[in-house]
C-alpha positions as CSV (number, residue, x, y, z in Angstrom):
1,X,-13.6,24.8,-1.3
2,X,-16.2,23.8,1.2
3,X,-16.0,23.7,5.0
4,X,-17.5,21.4,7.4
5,X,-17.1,22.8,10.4
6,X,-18.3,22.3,14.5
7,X,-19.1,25.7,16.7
8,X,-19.8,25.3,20.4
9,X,-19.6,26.4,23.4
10,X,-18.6,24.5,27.2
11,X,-21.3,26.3,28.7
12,X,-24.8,27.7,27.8
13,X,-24.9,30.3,25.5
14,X,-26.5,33.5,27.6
15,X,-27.5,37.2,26.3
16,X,-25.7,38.3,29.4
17,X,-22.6,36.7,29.1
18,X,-20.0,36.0,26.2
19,X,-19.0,32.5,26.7
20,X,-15.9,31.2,24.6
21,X,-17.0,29.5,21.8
22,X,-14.9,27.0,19.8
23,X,-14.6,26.1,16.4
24,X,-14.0,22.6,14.8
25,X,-13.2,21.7,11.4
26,X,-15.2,18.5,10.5
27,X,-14.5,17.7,6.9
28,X,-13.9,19.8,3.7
29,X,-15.0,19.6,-0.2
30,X,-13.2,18.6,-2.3
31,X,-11.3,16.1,0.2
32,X,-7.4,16.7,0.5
33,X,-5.6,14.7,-1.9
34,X,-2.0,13.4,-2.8
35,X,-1.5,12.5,-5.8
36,X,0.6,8.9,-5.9
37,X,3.5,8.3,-7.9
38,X,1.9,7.5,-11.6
39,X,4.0,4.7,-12.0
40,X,2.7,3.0,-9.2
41,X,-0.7,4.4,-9.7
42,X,-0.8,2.8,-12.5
43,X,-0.2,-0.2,-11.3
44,X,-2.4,-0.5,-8.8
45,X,-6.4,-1.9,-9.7
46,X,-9.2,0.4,-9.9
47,X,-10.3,-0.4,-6.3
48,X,-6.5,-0.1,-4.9
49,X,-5.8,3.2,-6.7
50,X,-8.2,4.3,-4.8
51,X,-7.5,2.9,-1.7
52,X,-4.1,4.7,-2.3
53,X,-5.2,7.9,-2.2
54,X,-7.0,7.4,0.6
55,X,-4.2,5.9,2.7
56,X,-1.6,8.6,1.5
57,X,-4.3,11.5,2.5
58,X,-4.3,9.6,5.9
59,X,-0.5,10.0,6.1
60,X,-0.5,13.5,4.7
61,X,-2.5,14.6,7.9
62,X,-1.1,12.0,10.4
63,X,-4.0,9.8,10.8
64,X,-1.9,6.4,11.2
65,X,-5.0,3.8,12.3
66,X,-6.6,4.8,8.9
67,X,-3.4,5.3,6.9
68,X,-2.1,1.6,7.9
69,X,-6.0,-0.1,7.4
70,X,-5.9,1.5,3.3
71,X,-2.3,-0.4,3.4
72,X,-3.2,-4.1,5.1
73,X,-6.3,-3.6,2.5
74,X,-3.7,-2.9,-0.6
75,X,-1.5,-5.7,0.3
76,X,-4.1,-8.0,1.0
77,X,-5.5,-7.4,-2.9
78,X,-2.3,-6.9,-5.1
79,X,0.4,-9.4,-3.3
80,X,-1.0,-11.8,-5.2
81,X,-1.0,-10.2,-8.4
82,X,2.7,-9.0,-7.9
83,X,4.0,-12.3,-7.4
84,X,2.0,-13.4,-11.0
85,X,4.6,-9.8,-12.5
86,X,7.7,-11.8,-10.8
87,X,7.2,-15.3,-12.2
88,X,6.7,-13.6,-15.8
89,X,10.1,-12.3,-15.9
90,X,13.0,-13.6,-17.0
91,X,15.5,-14.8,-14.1
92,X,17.0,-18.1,-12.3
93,X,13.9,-19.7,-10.2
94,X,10.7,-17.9,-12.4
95,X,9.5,-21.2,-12.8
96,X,9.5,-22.2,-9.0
97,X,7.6,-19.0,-8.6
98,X,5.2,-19.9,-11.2
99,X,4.9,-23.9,-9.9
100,X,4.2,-21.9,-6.0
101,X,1.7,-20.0,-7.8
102,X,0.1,-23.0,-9.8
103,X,0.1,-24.9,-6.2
104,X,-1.6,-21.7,-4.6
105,X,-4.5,-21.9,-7.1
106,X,-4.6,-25.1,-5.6
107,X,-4.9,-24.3,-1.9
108,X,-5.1,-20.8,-1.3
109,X,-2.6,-20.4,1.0
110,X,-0.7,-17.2,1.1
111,X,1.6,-18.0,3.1
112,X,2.7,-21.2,1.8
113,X,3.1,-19.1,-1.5
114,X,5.2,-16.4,-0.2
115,X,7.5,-18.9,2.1
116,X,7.8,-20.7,-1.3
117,X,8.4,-18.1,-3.3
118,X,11.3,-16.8,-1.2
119,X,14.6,-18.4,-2.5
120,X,13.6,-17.8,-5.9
121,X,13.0,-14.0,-6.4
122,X,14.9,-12.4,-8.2
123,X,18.4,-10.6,-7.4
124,X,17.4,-7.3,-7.9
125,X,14.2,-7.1,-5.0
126,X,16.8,-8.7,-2.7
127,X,19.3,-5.7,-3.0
128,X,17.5,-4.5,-0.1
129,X,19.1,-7.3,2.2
130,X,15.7,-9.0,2.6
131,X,12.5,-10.2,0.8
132,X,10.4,-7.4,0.5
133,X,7.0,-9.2,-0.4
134,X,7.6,-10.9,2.6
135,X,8.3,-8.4,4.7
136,X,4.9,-6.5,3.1
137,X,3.2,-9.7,3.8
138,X,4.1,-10.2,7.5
139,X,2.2,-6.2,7.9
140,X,-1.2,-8.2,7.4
141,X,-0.4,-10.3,10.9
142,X,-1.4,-8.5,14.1
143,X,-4.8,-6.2,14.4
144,X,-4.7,-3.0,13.7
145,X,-6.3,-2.2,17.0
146,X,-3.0,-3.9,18.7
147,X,-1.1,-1.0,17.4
148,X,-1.0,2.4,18.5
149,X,-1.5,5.6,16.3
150,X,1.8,6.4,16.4
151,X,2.9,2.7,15.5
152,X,0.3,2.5,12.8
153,X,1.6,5.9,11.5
154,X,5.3,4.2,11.3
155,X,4.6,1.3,10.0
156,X,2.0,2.5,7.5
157,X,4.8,5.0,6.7
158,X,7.3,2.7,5.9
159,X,4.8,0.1,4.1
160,X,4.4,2.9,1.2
161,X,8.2,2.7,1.0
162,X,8.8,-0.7,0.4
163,X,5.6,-1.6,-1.8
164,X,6.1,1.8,-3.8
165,X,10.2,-0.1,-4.3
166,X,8.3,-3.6,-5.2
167,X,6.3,-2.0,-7.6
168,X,8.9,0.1,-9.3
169,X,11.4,-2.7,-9.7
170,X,9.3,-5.3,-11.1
171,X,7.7,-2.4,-13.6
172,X,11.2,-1.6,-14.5
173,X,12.5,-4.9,-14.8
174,X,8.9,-6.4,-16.7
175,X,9.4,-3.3,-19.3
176,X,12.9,-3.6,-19.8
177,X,12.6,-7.4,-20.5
178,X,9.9,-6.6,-23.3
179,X,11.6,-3.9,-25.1
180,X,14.7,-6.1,-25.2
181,X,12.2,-8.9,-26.6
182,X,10.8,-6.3,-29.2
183,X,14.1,-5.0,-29.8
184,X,15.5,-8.3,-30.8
185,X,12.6,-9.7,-33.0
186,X,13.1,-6.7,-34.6
């Protein structure tokens, strides 16, 4: 492993005298990492995977600003594509999710799609008392420069949390349909 690091000194650096001298670690090689859940890694695109790695190396050292930016960024690219996951299983309202999906094509409004999506998810991602693509949809309002490090560190915290749930449950849910389907042709 490779270092990166800063020496220097408050004052000038004399033969006569032995000033304190301070040592700063800039970067290292290879970079810190934390491997993700490989069910949700999986999931994720190429670009998002990494992107993931990056925000949970963020939140592995308490950088919160950075952490919560990797997560607005994740959101941003796969809430689309995990609403598409939703309206392809099998429950009461998949094809109101796939008509608010057909009418996003349309216009391109993500919030119209995830307002309209909302009494039609399924049962099991409302066990949590709430809609949680909502709720990881609202995280893209507000700059991140409104928020301080501390409050980018909790939310970017507790972002992981609920799209690491969304993720799991409609993997679990999207598998378990199909190897019912398979199980049955058979």
């Amino acid at each position: 492993m490779h270092f990166l690091i800063n020496l220097f000194s408050k004052i000038k650096i004399d033969e006569d005298k032995s000033p304190d001298i301070f040592v700063r670690k800039i970067g290292q090689f290879p970079a810190v990492e934390k491997m993700p859940e490989k069910e949700v890694y999986d999931y994720l695109s190429e670009e998002d995977k990494e992107n993931y790695k990056k925000a949970l190396s963020n939140l592995s050292v308490s950088y919160g600003i950075g952490a919560f930016a990797y997560f607005r960024r994740i959101i941003e690219n796969e809430i689309k594509r995990i609403v598409e996951d939703i309206s392809q299983l099998d429950f009461d309202g998949s094809d109101k999710v796939k008509l608010a999906l057909e009418q996003y094509d349309t216009n391109h409004q993500m919030t119209n799609l995830i307002e309209n999506i909302n009494p039609y998810i399924p049962q099991s991602l409302k066990e949590i008392g709430t809609n949680p693509i909502k709720l990881l949809y609202k995280q893209l309002s507000g700059g991140i420069h409104e928020f301080s490090e501390e409050e980018c560190l909790t939310k970017a915290t507790k972002i992981d949390v609920v799209l690491r749930y969304v993720i799991k449950k409609v993997n679990s849910e999207k598998y378990e349909i199909q190897s019912v389907k398979n199980a049955m042709q058979k």
